[in-house]
PAZAPA-217276 format. One record per atom (N, C-alpha, C, O): residue in one letter; residue number from 1; chain; x, y, z; atom name. Coordinates in steps of 0.001 Angstrom, whole numbers. Example, Ala and Ser with C-alpha at 12.3 -4.5 7.8 and 13.67 -1.06 7.14 Angstrom:
<kevexs>
 type seq mol       x       y       z atom
    A   1   A   13190   -5690    7800    N
    A   1   A   12300   -4500    7800   CA
    A   1   A   13200   -3300    7800    C
    A   1   A   14236   -3319    8465    O
    S   2   A   12850   -2250    7080    N
    S   2   A   13670   -1060    7140   CA
    S   2   A   12900      30    7870    C
    S   2   A   13409    1138    8039    O
</kevexs>
This chain:
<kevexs>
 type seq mol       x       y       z atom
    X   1   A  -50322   35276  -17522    N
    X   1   A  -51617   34798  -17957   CA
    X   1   A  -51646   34681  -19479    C
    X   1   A  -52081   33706  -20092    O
    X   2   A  -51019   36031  -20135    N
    X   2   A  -51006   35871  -21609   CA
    X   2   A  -50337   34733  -22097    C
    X   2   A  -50662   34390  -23234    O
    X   3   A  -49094   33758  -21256    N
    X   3   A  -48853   32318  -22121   CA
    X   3   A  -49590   31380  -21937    C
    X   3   A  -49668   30542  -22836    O
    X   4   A  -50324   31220  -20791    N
    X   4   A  -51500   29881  -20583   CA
    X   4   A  -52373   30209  -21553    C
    X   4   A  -52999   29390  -22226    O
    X   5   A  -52441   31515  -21659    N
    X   5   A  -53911   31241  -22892   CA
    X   5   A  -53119   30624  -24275    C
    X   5   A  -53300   29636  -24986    O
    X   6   A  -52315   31552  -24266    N
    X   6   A  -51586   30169  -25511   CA
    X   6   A  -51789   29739  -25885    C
    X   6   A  -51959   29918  -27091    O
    X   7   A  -52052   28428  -25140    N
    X   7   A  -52025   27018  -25085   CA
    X   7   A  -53625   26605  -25148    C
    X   7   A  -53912   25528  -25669    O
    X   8   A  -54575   27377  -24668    N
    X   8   A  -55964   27201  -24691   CA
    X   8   A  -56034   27020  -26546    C
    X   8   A  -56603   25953  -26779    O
    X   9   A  -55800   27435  -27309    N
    X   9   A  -55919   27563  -28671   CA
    X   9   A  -55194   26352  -29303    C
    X   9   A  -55036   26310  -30523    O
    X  10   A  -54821   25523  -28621    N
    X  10   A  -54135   24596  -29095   CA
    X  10   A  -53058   24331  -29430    C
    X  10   A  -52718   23212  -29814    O
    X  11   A  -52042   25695  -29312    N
    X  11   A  -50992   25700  -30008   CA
    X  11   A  -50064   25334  -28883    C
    X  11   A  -49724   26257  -28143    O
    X  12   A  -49615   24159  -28648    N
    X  12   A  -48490   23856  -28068   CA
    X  12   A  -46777   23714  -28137    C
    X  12   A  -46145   22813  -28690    O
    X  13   A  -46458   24411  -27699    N
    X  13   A  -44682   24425  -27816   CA
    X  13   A  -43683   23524  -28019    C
    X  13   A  -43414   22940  -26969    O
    X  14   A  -42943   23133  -29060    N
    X  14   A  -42029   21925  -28937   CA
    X  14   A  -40732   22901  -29076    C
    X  14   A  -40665   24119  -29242    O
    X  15   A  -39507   21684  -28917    N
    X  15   A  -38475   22118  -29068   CA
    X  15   A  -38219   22799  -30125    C
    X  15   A  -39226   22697  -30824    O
    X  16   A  -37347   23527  -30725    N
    X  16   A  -36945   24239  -31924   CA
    X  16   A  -37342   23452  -33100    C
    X  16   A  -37703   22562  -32331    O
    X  17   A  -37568   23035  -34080    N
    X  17   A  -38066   23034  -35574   CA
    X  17   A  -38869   21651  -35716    C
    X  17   A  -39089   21159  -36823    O
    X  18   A  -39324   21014  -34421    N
    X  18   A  -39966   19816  -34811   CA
    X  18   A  -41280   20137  -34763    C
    X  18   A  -41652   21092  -34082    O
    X  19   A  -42249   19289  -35565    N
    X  19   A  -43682   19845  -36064   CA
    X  19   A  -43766   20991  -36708    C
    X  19   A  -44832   21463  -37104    O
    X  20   A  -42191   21734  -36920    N
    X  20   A  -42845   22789  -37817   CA
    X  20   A  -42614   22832  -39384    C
    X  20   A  -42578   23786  -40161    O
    X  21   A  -42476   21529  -39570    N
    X  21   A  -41956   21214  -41030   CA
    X  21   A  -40658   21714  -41530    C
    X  21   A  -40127   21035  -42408    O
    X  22   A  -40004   22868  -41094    N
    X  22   A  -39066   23202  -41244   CA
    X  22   A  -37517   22336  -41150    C
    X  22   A  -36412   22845  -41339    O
    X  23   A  -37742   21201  -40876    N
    X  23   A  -36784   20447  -40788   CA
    X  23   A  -36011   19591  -39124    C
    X  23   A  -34946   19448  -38525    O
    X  24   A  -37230   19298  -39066    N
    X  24   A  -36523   18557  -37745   CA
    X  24   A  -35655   17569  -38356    C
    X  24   A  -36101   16924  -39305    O
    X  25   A  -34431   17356  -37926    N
    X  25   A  -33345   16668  -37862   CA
    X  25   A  -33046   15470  -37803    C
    X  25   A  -32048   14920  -38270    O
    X  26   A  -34325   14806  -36940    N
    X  26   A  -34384   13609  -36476   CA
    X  26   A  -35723   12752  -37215    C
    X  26   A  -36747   13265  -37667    O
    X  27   A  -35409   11490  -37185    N
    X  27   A  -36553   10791  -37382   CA
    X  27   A  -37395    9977  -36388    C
    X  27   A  -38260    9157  -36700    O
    X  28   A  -37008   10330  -35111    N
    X  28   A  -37678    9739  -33658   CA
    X  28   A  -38665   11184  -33077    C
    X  28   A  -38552   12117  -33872    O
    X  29   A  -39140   11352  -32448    N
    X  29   A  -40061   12115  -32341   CA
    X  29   A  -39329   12531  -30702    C
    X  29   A  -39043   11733  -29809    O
    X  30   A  -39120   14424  -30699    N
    X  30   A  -38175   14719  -29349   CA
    X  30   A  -39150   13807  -28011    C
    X  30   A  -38562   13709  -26935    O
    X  31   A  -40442   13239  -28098    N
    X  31   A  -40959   12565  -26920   CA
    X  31   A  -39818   11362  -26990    C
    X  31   A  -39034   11187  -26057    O
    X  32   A  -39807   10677  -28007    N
    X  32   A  -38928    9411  -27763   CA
    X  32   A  -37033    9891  -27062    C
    X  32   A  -36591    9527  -25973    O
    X  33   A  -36176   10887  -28257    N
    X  33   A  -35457   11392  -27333   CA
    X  33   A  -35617   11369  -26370    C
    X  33   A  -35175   10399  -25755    O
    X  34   A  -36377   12463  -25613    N
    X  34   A  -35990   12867  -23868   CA
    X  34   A  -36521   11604  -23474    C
    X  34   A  -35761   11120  -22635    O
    X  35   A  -37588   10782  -23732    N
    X  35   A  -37592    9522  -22936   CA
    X  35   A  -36301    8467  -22731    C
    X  35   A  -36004    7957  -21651    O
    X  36   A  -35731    8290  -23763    N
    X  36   A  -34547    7496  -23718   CA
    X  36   A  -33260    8145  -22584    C
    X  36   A  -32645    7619  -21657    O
    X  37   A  -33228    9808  -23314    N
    X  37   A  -32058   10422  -22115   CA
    X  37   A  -32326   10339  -20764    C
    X  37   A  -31433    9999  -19987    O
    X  38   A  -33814   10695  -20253    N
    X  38   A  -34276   10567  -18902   CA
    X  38   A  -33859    9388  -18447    C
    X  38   A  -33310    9252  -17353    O
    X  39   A  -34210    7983  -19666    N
    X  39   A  -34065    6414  -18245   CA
    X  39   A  -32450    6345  -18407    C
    X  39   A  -31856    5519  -17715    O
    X  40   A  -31812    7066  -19175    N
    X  40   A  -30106    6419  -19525   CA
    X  40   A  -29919    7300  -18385    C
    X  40   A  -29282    6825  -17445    O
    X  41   A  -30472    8831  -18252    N
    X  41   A  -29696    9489  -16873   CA
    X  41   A  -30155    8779  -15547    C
    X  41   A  -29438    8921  -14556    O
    X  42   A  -31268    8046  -15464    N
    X  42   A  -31590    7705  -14560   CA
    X  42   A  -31231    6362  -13620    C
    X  42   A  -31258    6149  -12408    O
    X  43   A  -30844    5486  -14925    N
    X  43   A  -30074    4391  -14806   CA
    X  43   A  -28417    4833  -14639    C
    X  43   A  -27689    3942  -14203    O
    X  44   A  -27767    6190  -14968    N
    X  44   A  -26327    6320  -14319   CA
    X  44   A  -26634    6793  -12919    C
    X  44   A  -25898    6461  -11990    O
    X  45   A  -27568    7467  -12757    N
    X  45   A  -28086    8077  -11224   CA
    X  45   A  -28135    7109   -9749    C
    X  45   A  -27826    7365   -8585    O
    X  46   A  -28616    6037  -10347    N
    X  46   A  -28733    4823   -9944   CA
    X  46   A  -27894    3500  -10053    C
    X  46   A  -28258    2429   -9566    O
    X  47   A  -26747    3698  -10740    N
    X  47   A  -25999    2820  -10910   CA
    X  47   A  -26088    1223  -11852    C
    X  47   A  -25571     111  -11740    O
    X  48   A  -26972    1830  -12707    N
    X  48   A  -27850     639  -13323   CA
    X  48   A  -26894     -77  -14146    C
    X  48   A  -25796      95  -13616    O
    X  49   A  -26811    -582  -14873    N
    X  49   A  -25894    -962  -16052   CA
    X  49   A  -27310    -555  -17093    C
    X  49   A  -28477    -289  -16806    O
    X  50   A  -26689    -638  -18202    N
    X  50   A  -27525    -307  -19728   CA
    X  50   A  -27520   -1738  -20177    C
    X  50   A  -26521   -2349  -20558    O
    X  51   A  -28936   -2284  -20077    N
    X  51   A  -29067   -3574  -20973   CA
    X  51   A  -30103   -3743  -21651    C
    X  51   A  -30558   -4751  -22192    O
    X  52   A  -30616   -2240  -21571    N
    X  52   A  -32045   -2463  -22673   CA
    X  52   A  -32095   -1911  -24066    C
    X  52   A  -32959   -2127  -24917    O
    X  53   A  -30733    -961  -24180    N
    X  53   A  -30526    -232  -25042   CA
    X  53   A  -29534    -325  -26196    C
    X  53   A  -28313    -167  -26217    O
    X  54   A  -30326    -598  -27055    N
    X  54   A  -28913    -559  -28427   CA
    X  54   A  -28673     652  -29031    C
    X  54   A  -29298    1493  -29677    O
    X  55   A  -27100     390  -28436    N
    X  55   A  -26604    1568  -28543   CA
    X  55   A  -25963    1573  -30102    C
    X  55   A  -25039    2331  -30396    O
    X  56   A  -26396     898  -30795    N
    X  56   A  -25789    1443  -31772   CA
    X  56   A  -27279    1397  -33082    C
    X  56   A  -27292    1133  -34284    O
    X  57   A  -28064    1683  -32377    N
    X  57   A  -29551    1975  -33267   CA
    X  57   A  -29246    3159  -33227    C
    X  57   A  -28390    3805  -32624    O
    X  58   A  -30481    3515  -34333    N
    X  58   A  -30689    5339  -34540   CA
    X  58   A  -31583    5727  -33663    C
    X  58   A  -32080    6826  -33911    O
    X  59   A  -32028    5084  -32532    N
    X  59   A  -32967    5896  -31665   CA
    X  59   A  -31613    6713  -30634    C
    X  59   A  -31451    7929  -30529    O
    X  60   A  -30769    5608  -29964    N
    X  60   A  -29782    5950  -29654   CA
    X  60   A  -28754    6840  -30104    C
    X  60   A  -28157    7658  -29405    O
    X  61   A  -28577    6595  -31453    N
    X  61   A  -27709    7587  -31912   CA
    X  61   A  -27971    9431  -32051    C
    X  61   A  -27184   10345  -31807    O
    X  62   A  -29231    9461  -32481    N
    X  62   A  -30184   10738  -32429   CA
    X  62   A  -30371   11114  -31188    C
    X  62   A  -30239   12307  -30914    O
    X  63   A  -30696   10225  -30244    N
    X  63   A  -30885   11086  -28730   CA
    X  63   A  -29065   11690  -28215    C
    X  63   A  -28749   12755  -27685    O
    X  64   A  -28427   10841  -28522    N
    X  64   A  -26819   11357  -27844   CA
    X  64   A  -26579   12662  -29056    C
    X  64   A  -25978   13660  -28658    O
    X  65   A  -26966   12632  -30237    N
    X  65   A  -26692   14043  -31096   CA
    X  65   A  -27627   15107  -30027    C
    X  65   A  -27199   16181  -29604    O
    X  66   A  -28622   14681  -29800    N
    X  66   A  -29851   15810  -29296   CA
    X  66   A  -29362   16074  -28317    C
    X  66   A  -29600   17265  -28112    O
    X  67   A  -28610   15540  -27296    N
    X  67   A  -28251   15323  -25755   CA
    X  67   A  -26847   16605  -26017    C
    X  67   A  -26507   17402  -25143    O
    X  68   A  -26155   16509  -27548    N
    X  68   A  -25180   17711  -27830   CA
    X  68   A  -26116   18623  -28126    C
    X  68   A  -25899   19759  -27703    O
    X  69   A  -27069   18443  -28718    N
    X  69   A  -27417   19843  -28962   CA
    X  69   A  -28397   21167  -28054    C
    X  69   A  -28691   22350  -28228    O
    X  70   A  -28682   19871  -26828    N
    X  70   A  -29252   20429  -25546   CA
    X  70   A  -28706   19968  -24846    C
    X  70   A  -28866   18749  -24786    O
    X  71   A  -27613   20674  -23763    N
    X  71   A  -27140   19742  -22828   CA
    X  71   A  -28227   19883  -21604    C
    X  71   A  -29134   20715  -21612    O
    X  72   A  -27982   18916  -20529    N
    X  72   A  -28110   19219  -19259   CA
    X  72   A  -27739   20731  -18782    C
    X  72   A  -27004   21569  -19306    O
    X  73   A  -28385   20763  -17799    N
    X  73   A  -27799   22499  -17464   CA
    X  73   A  -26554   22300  -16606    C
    X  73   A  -26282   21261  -16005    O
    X  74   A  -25860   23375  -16619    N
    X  74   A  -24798   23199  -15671   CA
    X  74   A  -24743   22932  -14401    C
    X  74   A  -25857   23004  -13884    O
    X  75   A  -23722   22590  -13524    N
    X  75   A  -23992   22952  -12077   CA
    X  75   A  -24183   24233  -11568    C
    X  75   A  -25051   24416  -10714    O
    X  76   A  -23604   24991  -11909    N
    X  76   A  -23920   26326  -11551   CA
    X  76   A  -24387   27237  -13272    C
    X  76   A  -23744   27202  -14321    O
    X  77   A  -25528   27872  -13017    N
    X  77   A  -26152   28493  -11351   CA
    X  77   A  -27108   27591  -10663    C
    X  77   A  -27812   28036   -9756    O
    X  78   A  -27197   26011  -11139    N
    X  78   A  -28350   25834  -10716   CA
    X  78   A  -28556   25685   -9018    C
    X  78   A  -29570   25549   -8334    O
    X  79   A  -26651   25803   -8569    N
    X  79   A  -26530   25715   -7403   CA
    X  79   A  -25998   26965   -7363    C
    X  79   A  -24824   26923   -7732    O
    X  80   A  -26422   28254   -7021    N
    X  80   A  -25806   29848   -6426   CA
    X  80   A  -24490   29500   -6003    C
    X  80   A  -23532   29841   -6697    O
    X  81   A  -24307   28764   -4783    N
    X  81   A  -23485   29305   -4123   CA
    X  81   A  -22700   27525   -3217    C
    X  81   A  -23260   26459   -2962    O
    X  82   A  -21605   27882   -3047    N
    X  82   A  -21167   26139   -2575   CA
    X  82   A  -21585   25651   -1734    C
    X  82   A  -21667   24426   -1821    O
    X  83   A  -22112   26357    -384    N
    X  83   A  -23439   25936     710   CA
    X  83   A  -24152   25023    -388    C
    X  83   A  -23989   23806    -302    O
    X  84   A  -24826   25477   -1275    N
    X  84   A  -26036   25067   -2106   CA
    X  84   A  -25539   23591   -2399    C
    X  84   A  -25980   22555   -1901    O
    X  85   A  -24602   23727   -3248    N
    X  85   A  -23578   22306   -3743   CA
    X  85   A  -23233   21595   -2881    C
    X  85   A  -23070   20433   -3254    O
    X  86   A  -22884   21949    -989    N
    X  86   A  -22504   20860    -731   CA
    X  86   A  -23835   20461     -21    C
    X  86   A  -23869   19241     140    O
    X  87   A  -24561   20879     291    N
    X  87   A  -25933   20610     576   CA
    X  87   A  -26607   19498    -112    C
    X  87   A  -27156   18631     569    O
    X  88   A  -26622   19426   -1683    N
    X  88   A  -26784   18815   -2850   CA
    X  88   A  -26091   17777   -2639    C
    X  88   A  -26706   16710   -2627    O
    X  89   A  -24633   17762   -2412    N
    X  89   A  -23417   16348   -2089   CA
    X  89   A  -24216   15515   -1172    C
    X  89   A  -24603   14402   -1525    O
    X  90   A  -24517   16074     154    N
    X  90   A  -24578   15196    1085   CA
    X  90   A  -25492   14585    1188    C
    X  90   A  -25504   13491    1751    O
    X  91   A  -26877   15352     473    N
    X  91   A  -28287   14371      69   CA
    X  91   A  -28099   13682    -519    C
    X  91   A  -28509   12567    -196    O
    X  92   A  -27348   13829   -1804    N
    X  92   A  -26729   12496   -3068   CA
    X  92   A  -26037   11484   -1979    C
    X  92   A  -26341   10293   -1925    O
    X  93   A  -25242   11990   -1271    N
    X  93   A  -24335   10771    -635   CA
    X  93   A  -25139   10239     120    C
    X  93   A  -24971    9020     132    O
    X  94   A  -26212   10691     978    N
    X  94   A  -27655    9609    1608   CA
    X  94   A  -28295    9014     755    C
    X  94   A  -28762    7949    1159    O
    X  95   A  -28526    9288    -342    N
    X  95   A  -29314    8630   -1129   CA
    X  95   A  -28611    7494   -1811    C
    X  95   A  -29061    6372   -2041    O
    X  96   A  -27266    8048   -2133    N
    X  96   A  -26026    6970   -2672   CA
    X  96   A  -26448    5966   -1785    C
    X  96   A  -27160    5105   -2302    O
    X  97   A  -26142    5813    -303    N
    X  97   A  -25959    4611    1029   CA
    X  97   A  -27046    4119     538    C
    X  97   A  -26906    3253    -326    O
    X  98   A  -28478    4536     954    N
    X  98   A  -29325    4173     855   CA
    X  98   A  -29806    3134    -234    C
    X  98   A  -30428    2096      -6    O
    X  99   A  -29414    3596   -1409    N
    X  99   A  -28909    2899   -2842   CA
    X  99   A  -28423    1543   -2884    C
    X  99   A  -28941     470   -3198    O
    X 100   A  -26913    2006   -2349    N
    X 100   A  -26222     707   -2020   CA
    X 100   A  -26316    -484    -988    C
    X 100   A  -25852   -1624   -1003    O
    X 101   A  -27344     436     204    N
    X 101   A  -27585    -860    1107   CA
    X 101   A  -28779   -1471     400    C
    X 101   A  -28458   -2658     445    O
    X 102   A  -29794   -1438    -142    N
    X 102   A  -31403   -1968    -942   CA
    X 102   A  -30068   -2703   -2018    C
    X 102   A  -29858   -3794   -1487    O
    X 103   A  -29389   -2610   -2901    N
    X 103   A  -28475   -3439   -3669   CA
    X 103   A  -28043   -4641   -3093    C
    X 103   A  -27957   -5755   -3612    O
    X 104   A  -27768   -4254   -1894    N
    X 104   A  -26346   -5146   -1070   CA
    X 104   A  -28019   -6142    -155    C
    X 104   A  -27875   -7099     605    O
    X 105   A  -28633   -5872    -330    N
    X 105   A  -29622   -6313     487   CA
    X 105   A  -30346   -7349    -904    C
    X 105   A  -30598   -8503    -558    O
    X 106   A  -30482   -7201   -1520    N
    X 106   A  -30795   -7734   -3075   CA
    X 106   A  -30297   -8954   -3682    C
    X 106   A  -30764   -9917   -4291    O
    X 107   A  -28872   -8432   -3177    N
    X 107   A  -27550   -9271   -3868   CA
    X 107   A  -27639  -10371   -2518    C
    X 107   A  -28065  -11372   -3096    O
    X 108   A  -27534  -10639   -1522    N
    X 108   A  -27609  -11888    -186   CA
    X 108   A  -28969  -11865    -504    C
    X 108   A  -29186  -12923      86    O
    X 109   A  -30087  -11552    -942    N
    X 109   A  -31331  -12520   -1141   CA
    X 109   A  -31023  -13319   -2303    C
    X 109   A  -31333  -14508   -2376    O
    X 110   A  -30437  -12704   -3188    N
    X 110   A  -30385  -13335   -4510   CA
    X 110   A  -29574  -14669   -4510    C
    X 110   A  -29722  -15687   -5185    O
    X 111   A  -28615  -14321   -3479    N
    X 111   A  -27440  -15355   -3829   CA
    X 111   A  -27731  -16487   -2259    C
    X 111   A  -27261  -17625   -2230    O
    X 112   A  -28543  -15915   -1104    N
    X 112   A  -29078  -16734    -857   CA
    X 112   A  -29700  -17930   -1175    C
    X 112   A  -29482  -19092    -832    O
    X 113   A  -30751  -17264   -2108    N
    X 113   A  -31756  -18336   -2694   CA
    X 113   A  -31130  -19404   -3842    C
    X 113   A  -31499  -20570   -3990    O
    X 114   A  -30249  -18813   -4497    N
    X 114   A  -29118  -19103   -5388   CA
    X 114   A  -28475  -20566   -4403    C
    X 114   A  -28603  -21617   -5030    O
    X 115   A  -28096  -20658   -3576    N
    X 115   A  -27462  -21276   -2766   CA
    X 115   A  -28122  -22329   -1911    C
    X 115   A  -27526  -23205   -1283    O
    X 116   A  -29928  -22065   -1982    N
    X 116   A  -30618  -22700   -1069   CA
    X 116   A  -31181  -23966   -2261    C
    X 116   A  -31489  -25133   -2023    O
    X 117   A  -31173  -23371   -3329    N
    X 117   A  -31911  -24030   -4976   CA
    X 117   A  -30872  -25089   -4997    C
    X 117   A  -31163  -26269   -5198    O
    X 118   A  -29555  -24637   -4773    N
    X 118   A  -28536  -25686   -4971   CA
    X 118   A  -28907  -27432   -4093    C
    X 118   A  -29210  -28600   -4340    O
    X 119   A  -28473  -26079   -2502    N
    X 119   A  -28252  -27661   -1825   CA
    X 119   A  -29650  -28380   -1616    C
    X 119   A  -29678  -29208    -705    O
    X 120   A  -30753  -28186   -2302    N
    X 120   A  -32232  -28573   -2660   CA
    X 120   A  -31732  -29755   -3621    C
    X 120   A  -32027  -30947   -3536    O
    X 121   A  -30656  -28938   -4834    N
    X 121   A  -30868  -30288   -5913   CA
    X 121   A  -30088  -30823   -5503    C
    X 121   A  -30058  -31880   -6134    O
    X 122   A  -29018  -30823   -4478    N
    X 122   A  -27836  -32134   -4185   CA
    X 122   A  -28810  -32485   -3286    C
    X 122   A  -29178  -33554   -3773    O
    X 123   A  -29486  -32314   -2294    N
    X 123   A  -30312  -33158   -1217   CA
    X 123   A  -31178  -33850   -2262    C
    X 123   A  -31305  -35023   -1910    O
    X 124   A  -31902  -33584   -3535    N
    X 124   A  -32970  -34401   -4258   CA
    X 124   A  -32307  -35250   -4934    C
    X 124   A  -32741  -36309   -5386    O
    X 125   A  -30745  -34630   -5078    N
    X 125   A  -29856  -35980   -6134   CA
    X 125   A  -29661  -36953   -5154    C
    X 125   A  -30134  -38042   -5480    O
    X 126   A  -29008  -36915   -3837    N
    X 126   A  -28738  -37896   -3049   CA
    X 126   A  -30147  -38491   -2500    C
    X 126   A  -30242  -39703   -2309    O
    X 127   A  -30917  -37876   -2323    N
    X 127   A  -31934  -38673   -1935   CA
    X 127   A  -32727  -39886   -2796    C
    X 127   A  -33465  -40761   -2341    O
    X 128   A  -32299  -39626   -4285    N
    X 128   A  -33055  -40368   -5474   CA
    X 128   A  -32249  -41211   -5254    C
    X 128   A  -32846  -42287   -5296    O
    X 129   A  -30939  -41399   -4981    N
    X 129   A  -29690  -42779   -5105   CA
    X 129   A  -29398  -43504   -4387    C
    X 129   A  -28546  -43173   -3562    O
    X 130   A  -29947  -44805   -4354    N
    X 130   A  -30377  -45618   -3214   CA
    X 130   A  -28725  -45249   -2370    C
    X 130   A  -27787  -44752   -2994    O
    X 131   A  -28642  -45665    -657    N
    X 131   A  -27153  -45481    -481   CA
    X 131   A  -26488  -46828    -455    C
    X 131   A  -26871  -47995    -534    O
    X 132   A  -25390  -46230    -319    N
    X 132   A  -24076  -47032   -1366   CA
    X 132   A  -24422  -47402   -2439    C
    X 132   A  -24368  -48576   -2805    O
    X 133   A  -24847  -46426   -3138    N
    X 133   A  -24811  -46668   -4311   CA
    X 133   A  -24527  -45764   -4845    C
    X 133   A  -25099  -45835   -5932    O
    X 134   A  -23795  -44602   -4778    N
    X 134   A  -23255  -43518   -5417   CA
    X 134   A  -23188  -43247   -7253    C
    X 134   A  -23539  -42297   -7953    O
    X 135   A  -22489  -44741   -7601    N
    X 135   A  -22420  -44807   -8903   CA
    X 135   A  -22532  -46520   -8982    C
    X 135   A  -23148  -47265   -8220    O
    X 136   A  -21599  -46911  -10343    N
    X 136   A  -21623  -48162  -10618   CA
    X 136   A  -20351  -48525   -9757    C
    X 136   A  -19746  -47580   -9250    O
    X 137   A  -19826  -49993   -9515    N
    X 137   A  -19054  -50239   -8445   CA
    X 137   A  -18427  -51573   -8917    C
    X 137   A  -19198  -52469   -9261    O
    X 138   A  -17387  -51731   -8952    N
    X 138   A  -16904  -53152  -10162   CA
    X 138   A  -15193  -53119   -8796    C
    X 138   A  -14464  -52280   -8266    O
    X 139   A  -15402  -54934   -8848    N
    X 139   A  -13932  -55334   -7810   CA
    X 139   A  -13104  -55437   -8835    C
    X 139   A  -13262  -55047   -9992    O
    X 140   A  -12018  -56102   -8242    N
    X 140   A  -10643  -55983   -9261   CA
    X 140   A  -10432  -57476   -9810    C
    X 140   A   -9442  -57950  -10366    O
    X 141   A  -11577  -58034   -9509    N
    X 141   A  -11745  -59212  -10367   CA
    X 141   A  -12972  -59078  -11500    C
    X 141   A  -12989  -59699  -12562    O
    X 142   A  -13770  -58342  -11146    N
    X 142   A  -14969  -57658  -11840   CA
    X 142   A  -14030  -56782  -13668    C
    X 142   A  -14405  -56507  -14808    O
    X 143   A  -12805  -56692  -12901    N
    X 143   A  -12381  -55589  -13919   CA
    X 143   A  -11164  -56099  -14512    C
    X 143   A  -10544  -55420  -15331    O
    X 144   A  -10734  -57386  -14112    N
    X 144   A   -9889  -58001  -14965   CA
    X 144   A   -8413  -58087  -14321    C
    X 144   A   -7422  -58607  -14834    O
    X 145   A   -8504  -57485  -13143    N
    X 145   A   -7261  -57235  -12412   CA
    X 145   A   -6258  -58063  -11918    C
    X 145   A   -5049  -57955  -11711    O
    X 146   A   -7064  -58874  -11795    N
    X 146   A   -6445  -60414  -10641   CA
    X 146   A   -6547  -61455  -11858    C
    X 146   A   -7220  -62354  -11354    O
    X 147   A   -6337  -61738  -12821    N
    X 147   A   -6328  -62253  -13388   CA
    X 147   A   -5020  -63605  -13396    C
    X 147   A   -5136  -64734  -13872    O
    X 148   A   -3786  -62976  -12678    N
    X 148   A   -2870  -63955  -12561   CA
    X 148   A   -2373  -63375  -10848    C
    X 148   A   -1977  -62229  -10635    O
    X 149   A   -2479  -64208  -10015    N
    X 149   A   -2073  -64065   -8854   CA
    X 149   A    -904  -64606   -8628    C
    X 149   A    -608  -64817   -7452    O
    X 150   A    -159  -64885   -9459    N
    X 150   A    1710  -64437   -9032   CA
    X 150   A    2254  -63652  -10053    C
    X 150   A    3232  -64079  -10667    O
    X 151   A    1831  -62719  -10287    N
    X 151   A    2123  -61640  -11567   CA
    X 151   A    1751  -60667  -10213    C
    X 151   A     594  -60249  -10159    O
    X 152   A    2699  -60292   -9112    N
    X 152   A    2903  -58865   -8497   CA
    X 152   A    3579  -57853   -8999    C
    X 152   A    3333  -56657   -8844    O
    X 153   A    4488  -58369   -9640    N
    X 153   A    5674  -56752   -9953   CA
    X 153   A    5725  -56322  -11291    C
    X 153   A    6446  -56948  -12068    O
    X 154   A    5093  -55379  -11676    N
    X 154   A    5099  -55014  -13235   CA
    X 154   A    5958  -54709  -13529    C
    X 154   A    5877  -54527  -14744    O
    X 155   A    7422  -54367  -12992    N
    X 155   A    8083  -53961  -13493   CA
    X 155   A    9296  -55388  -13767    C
    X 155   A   10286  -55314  -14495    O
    X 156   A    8977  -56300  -13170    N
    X 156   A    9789  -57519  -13579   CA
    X 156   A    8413  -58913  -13879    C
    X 156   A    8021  -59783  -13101    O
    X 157   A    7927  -58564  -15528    N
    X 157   A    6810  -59653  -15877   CA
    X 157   A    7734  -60974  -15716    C
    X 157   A    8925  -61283  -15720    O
    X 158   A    6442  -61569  -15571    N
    X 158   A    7079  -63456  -15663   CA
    X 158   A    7551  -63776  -17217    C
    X 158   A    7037  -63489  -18298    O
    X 159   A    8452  -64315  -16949    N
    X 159   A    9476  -65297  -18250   CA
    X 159   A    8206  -65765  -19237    C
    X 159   A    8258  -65568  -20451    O
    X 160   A    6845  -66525  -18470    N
    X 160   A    6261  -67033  -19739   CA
    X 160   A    4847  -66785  -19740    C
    X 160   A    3938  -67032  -18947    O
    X 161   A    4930  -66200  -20908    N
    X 161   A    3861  -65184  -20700   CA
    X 161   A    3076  -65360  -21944    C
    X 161   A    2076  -64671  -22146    O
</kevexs>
């Protein structure tokens, strides 16, 4: 009871030396830290890729110093005993499937529709082009070809030429 009142007085707890003038370390505020570490752990949890984050800003750079200077807790004790851990495995590995089928289910809508957009614009291209008419269309007199009709063999031209 004596720490809730604590807090009735206003005085709320931060990590080690921030708000106390004494020299916090950082110039992001530890809310911005743990927000950034939470979605980066949450996006490896999940298999996300990182595409929102520049990693080579100082918000980034300060949260991975802070991330050394508080780690995650270990696996043990937070798991007693290996019952505990593999207990822990096999929910992760349901949740993993589960994961990967909503992905895999994502990816054939995506590439469905991907595929349906297509043969939409070849059905709207062929449909705009009157038929036989594919392109432009020129004979071999149109194009200069026949120009001498006893000139067959290119490789023996006529004497007078």
């Amino acid at each position: 009871m004596e720490e809730i009142d604590r807090f009735d007085g206003g005085a709320i707890p931060t990590q080690p030396h921030q708000g106390s003038g004494s020299g916090w370390a950082y110039t992001h505020s530890e809310h911005e830290l743990a927000s950034l570490l939470h979605n980066l752990d949450i996006n490896t949890h999940f298999r996300m890729p990182n595409v929102y984050y520049q990693t080579q800003g100082t918000l980034y750079s300060e949260a991975m110093s802070y991330r050394q200077q508080f780690p995650p807790p270990p696996f043990y004790p937070r798991f007693p005993s290996p019952e505990a851990w593999n207990e822990y495995r096999q929910a992760d590995q349901v949740e993993y499937q589960a994961i990967m089928d909503r992905n895999e289910a994502v990816f054939y809508e995506q590439y469905g529709a991907h595929m349906k957009a297509q043969e939409e614009q070849r059905a709207a291209a062929s449909a705009s082009t009157p038929a036989g008419h594919g392109g432009p269309m020129f004979t071999y007199g149109e194009l200069g070809f026949d120009d001498s009709p006893g000139y067959q063999n290119f490789m023996d031209p006529p004497a007078s030429g």
